[in-house]
N, C-alpha and C positions, 0 to 999 in steps of 0.2 A: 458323164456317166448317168443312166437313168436306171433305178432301181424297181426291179420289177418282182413282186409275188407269183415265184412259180409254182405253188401251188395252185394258186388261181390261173393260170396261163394252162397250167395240164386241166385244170378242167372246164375251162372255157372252151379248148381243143377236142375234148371229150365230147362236149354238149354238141360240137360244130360236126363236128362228123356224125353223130347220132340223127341231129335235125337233116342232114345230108345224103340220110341217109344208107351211111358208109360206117356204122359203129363197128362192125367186125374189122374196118380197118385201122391200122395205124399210119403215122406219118414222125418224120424228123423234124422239129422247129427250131428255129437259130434267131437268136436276135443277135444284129452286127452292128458296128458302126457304120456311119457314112462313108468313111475310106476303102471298108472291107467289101459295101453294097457295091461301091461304084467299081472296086477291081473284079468283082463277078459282073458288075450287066457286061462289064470293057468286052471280059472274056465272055460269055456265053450271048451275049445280045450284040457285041459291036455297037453299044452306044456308051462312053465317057464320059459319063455321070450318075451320082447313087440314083436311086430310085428309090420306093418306100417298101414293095414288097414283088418279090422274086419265087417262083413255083418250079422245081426240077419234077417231074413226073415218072414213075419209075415205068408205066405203063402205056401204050396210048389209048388213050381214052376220046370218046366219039360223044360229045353233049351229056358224064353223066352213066355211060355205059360202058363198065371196062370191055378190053378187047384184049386177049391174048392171042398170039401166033396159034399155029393149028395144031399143037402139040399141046400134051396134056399140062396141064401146071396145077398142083396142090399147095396153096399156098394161106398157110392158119397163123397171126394172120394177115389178111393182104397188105403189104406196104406200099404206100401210095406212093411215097416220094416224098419231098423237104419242102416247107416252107421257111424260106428267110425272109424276116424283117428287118428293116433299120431302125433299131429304137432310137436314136435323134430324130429321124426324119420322122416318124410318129407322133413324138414329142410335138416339136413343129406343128405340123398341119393340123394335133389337135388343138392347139391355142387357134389355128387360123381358122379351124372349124365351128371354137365355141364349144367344143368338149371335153369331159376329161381322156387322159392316156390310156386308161381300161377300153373306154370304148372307142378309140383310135385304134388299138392290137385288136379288137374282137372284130373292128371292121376289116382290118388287113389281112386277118385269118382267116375271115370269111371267102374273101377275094385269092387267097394264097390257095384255098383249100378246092375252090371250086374250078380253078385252073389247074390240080393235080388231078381235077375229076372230067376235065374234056372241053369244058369253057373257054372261052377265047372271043373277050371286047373287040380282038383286033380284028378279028375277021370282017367285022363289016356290021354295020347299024342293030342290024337283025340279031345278029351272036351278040349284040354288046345291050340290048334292050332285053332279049332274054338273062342273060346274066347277072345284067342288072334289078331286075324280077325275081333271080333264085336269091342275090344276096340279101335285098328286103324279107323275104321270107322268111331267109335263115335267121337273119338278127332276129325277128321279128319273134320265132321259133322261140330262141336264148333266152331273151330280153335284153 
């Protein structure tokens, strides 16, 4: 079990969507176990194994820019969609990182939140050098 200050997680959350940006919106956070990560990538990704951090998007989003359908939507206010972490696997890679667990969730937040906002490593060099660009900045933003 890893114990975590959720008051500091709400407002670490807070500062990440402000630097982002996106302070009018909100988002769901979840910290899980390794068992609970790896039966959501199983189901939503088709890969069987946890992973460290997971982004459901409630919108599609294009690098950053939301998109809505052609209908009107009023929405106060925006929900992005959910960020899940696996606080083990956190744990972990921050020993393997050389930092502490604060700033292993503030980097996976970072990562969670910018993939609810249109980002995408996996597209290819370019989307994964930009992304990797906004998340420096963001931390960078926070401290």
């Amino acid at each position: 079990m890893v114990a975590i200050d959720r008051a500091w997680l709400r407002r670490t959350a807070e500062a990440v969507l402000s630097a982002a940006r996106a302070d009018k919106a909100e988002l769901s956070l979840e910290l899980v176990s390794d068992r609970r990560m790896r039966a959501l990538n199983r189901r939503y990704r088709n890969k069987d194994r946890a992973t460290d951090v997971l982004a459901f998007p409630m919108n599609k989003m294009k690098r950053g820019q939301i998109y809505f359908p052609p209908r009107k939507i009023n929405l106060s206010p925006l929900l992005l969609g959910d960020v899940v972490i696996s606080a083990p696997t956190a744990r972990r890679q921050a020993v393997e990182l050389g930092h502490g667990l604060r700033e292993e969730l503030r980097r996976l937040l970072v990562h969670g939140v910018l993939h609810l906002l249109g980002y995408d490593h996996e597209r290819g060099p370019q989307d994964a050098a930009l992304m990797a660009r906004k998340e420096r900045a963001i931390l960078k933003t926070i401290g």
